[in-house]
N, CA, C and O atoms as a Tinker XYZ file with bonds, in Angstrom:
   516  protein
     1  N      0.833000   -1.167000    0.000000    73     2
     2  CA     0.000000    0.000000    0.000000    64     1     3
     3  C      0.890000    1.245000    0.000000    63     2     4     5
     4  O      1.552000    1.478000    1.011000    81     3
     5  N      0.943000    1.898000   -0.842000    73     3     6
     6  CA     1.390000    3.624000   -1.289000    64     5     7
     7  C      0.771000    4.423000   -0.420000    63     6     8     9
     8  O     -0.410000    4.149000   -0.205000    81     7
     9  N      1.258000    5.381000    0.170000    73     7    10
    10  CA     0.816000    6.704000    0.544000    64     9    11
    11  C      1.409000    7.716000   -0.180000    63    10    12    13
    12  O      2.605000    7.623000   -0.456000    81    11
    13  N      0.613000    8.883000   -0.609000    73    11    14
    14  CA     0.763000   10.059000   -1.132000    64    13    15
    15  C      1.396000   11.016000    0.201000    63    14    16    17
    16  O      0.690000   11.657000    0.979000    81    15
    17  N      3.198000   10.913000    0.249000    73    15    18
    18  CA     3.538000   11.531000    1.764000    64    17    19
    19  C      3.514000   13.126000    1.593000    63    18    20    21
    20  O      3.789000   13.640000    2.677000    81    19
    21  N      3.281000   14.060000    0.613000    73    19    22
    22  CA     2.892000   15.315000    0.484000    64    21    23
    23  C      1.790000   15.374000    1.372000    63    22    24    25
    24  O      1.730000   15.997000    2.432000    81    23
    25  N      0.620000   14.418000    0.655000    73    23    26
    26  CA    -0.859000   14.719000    1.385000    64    25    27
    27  C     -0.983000   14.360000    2.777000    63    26    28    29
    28  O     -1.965000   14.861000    3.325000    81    27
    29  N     -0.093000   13.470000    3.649000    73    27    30
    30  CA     0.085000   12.882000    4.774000    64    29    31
    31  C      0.510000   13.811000    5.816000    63    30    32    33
    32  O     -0.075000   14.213000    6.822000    81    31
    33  N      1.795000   14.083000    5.285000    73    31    34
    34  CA     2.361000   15.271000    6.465000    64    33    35
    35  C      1.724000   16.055000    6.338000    63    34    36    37
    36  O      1.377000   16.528000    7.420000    81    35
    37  N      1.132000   16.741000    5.132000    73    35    38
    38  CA     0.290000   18.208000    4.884000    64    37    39
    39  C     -0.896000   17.963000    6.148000    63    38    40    41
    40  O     -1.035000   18.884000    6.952000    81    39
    41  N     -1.608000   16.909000    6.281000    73    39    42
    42  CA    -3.121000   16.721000    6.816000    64    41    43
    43  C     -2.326000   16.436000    8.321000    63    42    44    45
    44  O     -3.156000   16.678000    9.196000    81    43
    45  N     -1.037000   16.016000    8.929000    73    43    46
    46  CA    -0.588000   15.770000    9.854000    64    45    47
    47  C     -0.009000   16.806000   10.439000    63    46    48    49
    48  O      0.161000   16.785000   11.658000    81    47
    49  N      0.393000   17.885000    9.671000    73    47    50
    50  CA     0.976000   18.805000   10.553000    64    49    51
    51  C     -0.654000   19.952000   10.364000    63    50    52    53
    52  O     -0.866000   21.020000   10.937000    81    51
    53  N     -1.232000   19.479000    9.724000    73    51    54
    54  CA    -2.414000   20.238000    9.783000    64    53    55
    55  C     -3.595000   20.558000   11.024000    63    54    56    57
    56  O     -4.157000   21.614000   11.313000    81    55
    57  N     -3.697000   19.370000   11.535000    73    55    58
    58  CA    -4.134000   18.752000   12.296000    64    57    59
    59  C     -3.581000   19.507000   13.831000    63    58    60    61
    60  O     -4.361000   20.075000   14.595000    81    59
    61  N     -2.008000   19.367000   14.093000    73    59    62
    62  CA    -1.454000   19.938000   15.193000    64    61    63
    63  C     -1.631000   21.437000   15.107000    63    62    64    65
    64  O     -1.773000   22.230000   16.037000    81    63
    65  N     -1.590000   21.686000   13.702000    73    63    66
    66  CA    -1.530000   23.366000   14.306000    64    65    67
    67  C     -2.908000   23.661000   14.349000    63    66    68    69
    68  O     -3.025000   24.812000   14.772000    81    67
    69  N     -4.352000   22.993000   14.031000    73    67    70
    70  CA    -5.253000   23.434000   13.917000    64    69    71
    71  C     -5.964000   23.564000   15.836000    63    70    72    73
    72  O     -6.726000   24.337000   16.415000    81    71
    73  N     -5.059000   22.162000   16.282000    73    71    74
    74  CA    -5.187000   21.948000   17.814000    64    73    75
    75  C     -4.422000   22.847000   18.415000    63    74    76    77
    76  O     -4.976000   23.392000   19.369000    81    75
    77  N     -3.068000   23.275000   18.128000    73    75    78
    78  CA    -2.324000   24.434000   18.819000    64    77    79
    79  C     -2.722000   25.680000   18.651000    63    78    80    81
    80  O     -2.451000   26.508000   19.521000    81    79
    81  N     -3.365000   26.007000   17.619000    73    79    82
    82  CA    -2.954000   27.430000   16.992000    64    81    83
    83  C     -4.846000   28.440000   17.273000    63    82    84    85
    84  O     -5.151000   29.620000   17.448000    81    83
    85  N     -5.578000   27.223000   17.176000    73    83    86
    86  CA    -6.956000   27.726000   16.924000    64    85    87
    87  C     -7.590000   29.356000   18.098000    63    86    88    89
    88  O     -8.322000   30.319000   17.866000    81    87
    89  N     -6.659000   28.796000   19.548000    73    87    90
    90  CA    -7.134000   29.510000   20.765000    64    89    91
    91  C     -6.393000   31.206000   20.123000    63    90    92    93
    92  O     -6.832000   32.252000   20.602000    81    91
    93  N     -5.252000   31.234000   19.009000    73    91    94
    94  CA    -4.541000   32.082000   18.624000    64    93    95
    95  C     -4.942000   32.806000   17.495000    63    94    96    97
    96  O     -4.934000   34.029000   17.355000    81    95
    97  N     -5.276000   31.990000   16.745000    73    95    98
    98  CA    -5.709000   32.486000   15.337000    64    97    99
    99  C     -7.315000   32.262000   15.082000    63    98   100   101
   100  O     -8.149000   31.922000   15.921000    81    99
   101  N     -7.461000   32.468000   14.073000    73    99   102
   102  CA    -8.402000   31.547000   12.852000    64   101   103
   103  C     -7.573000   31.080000   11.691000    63   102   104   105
   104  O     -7.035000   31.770000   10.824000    81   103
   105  N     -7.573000   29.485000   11.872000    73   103   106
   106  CA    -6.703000   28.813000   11.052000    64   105   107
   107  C     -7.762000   28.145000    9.910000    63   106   108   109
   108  O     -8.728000   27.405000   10.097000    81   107
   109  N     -7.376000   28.523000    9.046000    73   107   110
   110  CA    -7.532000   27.754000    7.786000    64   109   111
   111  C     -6.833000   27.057000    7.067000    63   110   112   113
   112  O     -5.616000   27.234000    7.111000    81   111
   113  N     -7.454000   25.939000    6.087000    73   111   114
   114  CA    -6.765000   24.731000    6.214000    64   113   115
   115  C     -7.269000   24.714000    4.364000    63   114   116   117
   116  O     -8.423000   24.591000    3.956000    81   115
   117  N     -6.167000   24.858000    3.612000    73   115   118
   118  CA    -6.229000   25.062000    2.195000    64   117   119
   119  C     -7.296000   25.774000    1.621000    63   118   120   121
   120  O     -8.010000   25.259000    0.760000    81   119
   121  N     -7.472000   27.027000    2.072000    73   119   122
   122  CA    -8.370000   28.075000    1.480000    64   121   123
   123  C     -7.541000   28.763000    0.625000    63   122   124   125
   124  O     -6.383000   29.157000    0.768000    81   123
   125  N     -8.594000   28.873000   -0.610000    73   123   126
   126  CA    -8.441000   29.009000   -2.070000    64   125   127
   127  C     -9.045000   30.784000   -1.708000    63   126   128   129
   128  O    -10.181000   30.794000   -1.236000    81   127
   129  N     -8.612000   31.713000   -1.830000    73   127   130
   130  CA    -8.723000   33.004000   -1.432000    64   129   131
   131  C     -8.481000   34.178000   -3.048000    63   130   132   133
   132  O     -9.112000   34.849000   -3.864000    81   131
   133  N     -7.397000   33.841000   -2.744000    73   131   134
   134  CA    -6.212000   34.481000   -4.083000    64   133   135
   135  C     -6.177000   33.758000   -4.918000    63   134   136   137
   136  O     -6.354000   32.545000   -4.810000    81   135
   137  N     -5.862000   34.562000   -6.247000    73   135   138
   138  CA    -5.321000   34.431000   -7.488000    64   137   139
   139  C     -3.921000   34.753000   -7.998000    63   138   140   141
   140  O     -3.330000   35.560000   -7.280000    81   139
   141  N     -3.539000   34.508000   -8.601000    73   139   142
   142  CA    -1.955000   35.029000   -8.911000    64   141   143
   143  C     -2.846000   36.323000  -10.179000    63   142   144   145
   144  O     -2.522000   37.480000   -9.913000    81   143
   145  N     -3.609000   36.225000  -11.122000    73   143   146
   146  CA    -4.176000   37.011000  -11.863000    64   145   147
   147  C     -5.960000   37.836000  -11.330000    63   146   148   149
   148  O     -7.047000   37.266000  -11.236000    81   147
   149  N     -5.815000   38.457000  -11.226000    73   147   150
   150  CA    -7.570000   39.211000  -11.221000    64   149   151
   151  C     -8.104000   39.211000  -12.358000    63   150   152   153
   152  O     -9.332000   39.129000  -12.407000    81   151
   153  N     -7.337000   39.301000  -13.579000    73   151   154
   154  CA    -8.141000   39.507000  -14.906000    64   153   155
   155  C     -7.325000   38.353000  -16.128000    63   154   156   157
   156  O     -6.205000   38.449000  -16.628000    81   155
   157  N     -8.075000   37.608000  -16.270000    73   155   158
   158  CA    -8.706000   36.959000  -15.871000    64   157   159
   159  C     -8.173000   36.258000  -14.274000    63   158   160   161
   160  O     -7.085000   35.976000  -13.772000    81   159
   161  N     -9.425000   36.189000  -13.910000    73   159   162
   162  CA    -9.007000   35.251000  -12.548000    64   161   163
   163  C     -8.542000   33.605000  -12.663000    63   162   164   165
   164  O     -9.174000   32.660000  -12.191000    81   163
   165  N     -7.336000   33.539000  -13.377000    73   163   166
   166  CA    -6.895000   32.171000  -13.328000    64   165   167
   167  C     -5.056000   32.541000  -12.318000    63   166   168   169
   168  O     -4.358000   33.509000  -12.018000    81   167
   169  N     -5.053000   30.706000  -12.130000    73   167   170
   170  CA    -3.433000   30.552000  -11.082000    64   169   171
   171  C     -4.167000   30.627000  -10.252000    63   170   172   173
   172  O     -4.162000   31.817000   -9.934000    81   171
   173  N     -5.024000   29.969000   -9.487000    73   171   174
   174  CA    -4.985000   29.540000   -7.812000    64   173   175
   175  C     -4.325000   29.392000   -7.036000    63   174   176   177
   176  O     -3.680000   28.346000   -6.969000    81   175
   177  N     -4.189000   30.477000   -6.022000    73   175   178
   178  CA    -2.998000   30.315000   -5.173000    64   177   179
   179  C     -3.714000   30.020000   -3.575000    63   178   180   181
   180  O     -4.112000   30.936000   -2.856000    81   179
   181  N     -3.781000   28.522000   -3.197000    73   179   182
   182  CA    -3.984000   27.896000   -2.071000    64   181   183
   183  C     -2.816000   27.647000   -1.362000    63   182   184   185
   184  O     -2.234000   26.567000   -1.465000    81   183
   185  N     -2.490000   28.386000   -0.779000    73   183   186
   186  CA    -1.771000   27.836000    1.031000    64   185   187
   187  C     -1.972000   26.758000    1.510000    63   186   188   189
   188  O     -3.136000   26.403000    1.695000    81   187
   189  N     -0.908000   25.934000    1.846000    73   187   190
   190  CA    -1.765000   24.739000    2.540000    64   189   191
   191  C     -2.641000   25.099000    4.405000    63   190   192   193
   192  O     -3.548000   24.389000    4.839000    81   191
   193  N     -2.053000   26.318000    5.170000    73   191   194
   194  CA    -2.542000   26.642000    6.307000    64   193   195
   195  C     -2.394000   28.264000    6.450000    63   194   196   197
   196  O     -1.311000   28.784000    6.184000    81   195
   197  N     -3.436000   28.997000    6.850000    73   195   198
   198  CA    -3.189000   30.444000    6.628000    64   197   199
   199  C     -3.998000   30.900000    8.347000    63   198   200   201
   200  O     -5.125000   30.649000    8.774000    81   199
   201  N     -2.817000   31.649000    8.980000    73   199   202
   202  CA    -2.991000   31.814000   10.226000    64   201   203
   203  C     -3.507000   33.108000   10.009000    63   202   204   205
   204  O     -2.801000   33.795000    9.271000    81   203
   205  N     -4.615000   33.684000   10.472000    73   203   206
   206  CA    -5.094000   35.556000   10.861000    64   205   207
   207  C     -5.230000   35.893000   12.325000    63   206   208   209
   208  O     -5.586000   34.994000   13.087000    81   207
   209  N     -5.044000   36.801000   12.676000    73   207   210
   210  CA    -5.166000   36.865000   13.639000    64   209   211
   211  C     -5.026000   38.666000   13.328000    63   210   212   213
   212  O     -5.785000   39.321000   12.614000    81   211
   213  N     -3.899000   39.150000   14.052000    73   211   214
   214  CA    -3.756000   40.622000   14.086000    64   213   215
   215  C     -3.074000   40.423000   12.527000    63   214   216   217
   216  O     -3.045000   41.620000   12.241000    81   215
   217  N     -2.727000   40.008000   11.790000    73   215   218
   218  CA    -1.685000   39.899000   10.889000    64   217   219
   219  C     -2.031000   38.194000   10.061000    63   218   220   221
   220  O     -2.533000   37.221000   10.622000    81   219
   221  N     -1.571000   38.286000    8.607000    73   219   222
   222  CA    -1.736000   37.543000    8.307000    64   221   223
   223  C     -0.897000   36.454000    8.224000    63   222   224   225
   224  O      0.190000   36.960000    7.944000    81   223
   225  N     -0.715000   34.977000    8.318000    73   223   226
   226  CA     0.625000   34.647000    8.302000    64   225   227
   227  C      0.596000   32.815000    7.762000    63   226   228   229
   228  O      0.050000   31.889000    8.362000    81   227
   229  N      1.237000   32.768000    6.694000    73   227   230
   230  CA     1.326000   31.509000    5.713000    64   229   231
   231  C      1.965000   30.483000    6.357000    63   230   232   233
   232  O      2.951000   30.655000    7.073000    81   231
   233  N      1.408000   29.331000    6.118000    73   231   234
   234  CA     2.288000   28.121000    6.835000    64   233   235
   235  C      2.126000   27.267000    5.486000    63   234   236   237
   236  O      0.955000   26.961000    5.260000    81   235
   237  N      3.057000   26.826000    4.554000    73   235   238
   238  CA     3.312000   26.126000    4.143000    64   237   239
   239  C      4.098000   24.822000    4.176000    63   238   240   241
   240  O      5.176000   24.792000    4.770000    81   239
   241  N      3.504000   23.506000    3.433000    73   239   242
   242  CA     4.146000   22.017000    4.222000    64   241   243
   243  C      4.753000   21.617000    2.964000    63   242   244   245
   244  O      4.159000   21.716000    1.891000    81   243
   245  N      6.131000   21.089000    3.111000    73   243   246
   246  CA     6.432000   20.453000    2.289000    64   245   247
   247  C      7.528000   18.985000    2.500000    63   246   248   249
   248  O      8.528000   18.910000    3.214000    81   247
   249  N      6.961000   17.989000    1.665000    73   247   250
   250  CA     7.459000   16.880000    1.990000    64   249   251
   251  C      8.652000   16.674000    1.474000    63   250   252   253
   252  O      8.836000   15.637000    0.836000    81   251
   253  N      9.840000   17.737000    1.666000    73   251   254
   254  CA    11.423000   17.212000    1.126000    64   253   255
   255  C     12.469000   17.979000    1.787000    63   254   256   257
   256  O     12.322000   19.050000    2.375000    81   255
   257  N     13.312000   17.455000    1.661000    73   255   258
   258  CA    14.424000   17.818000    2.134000    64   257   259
   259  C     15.544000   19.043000    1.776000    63   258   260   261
   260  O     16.295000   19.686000    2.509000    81   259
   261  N     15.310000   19.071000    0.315000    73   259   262
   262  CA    15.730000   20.583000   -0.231000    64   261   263
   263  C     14.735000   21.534000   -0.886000    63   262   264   265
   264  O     14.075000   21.233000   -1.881000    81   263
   265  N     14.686000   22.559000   -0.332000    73   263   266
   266  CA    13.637000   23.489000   -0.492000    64   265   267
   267  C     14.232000   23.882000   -1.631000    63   266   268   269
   268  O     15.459000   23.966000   -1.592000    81   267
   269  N     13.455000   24.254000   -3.052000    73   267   270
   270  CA    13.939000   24.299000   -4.233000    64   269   271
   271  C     13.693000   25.759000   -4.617000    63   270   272   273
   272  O     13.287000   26.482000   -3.708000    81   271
   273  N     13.923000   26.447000   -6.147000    73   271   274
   274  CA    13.937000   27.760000   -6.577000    64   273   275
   275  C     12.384000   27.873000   -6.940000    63   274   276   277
   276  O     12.183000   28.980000   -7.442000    81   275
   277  N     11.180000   27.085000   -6.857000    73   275   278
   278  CA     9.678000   27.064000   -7.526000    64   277   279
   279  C      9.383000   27.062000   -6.200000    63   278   280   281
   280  O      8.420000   27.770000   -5.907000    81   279
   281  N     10.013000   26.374000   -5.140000    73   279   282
   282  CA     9.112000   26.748000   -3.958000    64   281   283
   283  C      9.090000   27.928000   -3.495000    63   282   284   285
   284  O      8.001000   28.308000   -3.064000    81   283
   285  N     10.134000   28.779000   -3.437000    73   283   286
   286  CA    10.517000   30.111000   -2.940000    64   285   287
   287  C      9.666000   30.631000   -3.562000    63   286   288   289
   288  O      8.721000   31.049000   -2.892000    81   287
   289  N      9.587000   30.910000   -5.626000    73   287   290
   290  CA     8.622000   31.842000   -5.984000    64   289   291
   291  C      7.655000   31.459000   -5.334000    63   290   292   293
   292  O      7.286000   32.342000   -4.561000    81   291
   293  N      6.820000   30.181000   -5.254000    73   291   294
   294  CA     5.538000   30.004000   -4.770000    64   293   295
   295  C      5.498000   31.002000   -3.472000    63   294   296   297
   296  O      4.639000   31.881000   -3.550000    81   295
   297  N      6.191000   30.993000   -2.455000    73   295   298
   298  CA     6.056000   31.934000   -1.398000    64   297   299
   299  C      6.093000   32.822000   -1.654000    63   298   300   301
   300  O      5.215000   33.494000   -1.112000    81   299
   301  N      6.910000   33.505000   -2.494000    73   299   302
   302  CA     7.125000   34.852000   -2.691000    64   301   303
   303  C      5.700000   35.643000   -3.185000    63   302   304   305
   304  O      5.373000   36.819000   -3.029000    81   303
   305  N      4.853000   34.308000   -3.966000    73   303   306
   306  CA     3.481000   34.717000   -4.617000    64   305   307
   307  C      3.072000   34.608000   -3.568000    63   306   308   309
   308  O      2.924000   35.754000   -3.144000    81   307
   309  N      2.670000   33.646000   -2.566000    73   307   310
   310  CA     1.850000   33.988000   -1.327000    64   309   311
   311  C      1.642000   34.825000   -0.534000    63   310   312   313
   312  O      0.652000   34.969000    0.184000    81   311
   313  N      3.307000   35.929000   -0.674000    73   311   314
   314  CA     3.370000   36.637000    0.382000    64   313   315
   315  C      3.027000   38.147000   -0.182000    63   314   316   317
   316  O      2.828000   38.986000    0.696000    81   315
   317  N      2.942000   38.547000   -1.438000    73   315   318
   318  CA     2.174000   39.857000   -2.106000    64   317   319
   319  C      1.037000   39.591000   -2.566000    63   318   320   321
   320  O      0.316000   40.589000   -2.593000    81   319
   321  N      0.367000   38.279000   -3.100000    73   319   322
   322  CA    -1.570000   38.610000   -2.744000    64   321   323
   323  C     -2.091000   38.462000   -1.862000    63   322   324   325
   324  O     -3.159000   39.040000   -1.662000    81   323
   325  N     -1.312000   37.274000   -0.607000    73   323   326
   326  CA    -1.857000   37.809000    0.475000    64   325   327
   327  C     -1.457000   38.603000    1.259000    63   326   328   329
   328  O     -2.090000   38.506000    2.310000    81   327
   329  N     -0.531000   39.539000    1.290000    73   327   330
   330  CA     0.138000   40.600000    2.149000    64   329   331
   331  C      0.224000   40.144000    3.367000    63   330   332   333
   332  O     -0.086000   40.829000    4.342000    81   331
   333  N      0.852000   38.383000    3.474000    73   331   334
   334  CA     1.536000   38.132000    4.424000    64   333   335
   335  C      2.857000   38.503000    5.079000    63   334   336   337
   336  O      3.706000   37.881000    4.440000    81   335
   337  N      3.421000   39.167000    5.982000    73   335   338
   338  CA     4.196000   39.224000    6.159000    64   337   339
   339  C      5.137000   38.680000    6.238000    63   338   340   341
   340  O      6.190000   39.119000    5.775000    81   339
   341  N      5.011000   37.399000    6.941000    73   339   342
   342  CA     5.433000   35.963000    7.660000    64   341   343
   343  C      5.205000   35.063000    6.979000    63   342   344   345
   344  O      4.061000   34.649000    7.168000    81   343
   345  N      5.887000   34.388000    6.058000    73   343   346
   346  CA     6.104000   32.996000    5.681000    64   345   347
   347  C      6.606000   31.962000    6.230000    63   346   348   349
   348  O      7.745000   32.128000    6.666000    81   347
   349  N      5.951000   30.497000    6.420000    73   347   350
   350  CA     6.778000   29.512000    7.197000    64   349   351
   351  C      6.695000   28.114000    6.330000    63   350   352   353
   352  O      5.687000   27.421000    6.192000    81   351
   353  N      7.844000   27.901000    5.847000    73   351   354
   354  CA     7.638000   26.405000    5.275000    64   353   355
   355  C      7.873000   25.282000    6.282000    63   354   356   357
   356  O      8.970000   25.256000    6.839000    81   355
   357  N      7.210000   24.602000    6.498000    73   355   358
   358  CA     7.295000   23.425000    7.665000    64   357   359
   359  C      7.403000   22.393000    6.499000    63   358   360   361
   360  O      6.699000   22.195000    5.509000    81   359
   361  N      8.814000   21.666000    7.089000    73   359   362
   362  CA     9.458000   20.887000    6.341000    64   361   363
   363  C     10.506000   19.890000    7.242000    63   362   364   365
   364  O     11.074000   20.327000    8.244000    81   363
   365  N     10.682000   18.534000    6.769000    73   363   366
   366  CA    11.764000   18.206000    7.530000    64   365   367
   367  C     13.344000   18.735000    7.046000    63   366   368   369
   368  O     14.413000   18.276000    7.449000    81   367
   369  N     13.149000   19.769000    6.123000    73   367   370
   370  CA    14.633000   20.227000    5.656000    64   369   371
   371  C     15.131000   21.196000    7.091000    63   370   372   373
   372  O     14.552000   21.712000    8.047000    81   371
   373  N     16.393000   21.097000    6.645000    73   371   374
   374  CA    17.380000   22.488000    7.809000    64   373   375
   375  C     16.400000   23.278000    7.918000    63   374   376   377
   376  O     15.532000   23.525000    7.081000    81   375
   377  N     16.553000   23.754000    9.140000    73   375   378
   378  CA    16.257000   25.524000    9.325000    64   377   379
   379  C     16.708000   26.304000    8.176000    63   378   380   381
   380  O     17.708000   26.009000    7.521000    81   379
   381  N     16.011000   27.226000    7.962000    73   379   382
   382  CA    17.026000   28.441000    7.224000    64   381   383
   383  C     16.102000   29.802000    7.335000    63   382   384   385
   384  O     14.913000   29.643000    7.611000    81   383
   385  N     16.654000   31.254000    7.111000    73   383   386
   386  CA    15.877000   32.478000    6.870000    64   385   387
   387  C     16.238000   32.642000    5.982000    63   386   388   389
   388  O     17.400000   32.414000    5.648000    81   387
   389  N     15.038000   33.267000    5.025000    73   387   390
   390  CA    14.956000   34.364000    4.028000    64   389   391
   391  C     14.626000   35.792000    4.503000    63   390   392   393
   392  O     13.742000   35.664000    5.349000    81   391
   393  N     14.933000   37.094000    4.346000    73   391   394
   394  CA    14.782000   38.012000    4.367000    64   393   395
   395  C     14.368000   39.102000    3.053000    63   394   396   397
   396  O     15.275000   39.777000    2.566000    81   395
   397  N     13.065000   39.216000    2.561000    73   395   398
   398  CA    13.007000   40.414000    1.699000    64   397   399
   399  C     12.896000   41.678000    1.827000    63   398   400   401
   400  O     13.883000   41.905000    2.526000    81   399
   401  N     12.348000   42.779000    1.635000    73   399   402
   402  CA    12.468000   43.722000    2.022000    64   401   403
   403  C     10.898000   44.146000    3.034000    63   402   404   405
   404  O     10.640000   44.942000    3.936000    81   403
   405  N     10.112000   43.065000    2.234000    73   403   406
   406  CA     8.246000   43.362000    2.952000    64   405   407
   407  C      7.985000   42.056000    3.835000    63   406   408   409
   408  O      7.454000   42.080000    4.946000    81   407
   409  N      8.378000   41.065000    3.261000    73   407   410
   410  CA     8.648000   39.586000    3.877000    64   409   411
   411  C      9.562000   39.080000    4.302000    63   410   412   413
   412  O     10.647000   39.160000    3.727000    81   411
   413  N      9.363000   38.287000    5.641000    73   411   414
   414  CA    10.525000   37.111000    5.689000    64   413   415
   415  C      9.958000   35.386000    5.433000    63   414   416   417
   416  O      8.865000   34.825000    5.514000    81   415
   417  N     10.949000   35.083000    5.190000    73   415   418
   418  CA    10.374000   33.139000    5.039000    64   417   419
   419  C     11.295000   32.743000    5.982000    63   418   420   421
   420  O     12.399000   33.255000    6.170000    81   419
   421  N     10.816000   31.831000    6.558000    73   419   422
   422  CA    11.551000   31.173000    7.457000    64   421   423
   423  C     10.963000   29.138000    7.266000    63   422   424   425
   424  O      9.905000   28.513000    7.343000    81   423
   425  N     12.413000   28.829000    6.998000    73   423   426
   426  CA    11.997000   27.347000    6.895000    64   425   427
   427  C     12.120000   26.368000    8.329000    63   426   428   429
   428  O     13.193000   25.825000    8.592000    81   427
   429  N     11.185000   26.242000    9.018000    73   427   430
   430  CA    11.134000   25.292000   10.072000    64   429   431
   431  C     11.372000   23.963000    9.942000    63   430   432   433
   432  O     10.798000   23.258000    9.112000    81   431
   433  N     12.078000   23.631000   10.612000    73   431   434
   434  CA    12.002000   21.825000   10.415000    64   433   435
   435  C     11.100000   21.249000   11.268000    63   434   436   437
   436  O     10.749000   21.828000   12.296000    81   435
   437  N     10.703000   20.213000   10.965000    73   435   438
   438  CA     9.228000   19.240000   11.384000    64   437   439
   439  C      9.806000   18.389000   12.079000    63   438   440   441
   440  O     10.753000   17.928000   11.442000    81   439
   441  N      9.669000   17.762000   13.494000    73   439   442
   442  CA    10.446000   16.819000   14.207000    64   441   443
   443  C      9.008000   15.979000   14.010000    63   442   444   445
   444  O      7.945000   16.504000   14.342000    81   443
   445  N      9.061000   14.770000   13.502000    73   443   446
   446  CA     7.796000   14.297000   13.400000    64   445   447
   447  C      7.716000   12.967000   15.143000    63   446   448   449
   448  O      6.827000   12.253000   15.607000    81   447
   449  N      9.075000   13.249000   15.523000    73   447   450
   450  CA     8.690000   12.173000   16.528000    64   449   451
   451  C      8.910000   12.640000   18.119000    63   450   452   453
   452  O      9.156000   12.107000   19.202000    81   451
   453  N      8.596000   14.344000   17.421000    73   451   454
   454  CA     8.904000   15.206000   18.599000    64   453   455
   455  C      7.549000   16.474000   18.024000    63   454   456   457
   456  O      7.986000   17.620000   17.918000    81   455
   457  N      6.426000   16.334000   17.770000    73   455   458
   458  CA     5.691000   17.272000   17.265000    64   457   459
   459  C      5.238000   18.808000   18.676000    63   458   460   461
   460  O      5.058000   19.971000   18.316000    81   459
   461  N      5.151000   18.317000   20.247000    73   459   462
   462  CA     5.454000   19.672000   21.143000    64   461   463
   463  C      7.048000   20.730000   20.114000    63   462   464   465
   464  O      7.398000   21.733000   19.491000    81   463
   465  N      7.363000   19.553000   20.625000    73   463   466
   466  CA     9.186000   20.556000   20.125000    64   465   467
   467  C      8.737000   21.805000   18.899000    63   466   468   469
   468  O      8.763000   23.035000   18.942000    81   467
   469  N      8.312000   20.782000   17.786000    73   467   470
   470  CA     8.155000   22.055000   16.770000    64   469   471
   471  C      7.239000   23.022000   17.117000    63   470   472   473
   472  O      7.368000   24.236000   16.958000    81   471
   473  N      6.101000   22.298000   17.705000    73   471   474
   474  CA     4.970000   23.738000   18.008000    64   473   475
   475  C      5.225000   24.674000   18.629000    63   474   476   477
   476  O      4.683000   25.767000   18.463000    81   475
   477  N      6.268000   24.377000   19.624000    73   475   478
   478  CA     6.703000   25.523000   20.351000    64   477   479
   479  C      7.916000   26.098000   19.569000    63   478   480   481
   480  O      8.533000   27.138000   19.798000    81   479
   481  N      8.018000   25.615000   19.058000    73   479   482
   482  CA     9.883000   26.553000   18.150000    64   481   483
   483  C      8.393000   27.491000   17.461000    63   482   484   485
   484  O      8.111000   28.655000   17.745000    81   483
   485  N      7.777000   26.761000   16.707000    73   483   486
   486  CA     6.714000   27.376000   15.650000    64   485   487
   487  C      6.092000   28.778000   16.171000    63   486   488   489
   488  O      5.976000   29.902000   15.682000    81   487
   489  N      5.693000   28.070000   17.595000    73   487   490
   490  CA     4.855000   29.690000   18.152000    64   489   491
   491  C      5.809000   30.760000   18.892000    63   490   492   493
   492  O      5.352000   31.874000   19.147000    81   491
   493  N      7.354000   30.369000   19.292000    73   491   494
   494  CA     8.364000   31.233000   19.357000    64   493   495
   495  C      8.464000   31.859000   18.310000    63   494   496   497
   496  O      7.862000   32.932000   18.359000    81   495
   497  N      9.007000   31.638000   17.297000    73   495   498
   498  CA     8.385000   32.009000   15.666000    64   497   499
   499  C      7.601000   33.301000   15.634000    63   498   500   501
   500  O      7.927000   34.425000   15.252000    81   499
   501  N      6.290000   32.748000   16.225000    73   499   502
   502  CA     4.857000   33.630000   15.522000    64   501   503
   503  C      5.020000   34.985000   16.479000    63   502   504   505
   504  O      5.011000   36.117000   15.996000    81   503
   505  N      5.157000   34.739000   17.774000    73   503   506
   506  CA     5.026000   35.611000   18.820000    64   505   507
   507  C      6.516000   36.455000   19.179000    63   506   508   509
   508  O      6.693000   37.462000   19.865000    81   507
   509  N      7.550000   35.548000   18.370000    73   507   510
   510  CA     8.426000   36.750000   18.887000    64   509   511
   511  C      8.952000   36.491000   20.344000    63   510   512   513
   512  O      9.234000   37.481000   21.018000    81   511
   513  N      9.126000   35.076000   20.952000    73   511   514
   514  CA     9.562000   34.721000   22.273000    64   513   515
   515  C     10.438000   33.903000   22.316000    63   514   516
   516  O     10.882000   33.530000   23.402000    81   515
């Protein structure tokens, strides 16, 4: 039996932040919002988790180990239609920061056999602690 491990971790780390994060945010869980175009309205740009609260803030999941040059644009599109500030790829790759001039990305790593550990690196992260 195959599993699709994109769709696995996506619905697994989905799941924790929807239980961690909910008392914090309003979390949504692949809302289709944005477009990359208004005219015509084609390019769907779905987030896999989009935190609001005072501020808007992207959580993207990805199942690999090197974060590639299509994933970055993809954020980079997430982060000017939705005027997120805060980008987060949750991934089991390294840590790393990006810095732009309106955005930052920050790549979290996913401890999958330690999931407290990340939530709290995650909400150090969000809050700034």
């Amino acid at each position: 039996m195959l599993f699709d491990m994109n769709k696995l971790f996506e619905a697994y780390v989905a799941e924790h932040i929807k239980k961690y994060f909910s008392d914090r945010f309003m979390v949504k869980i692949q809302a289709q919002e944005k477009f990359l175009f208004d005219e015509p309205r084609t390019f769907a740009l779905k987030p896999d988790i989009i935190l609001e609260g005072d501020e808007k803030i992207i959580l993207d999941t990805k199942w690999k180990f090197k974060i590639s040059e299509d994933d970055m644009y993809q954020m980079f599109a997430y982060a000017k239609r939705y005027g997120a500030k805060k980008i987060f790829i949750l991934s089991p790759a390294e840590e790393d920061f990006y810095r732009a001039e309106d955005f930052g990305l920050k790549i979290c790593n996913v401890d999958l056999f330690n999931m407290n550990l990340t939530i709290k690196k995650l909400l150090a992260e969000l809050t700034g602690s």
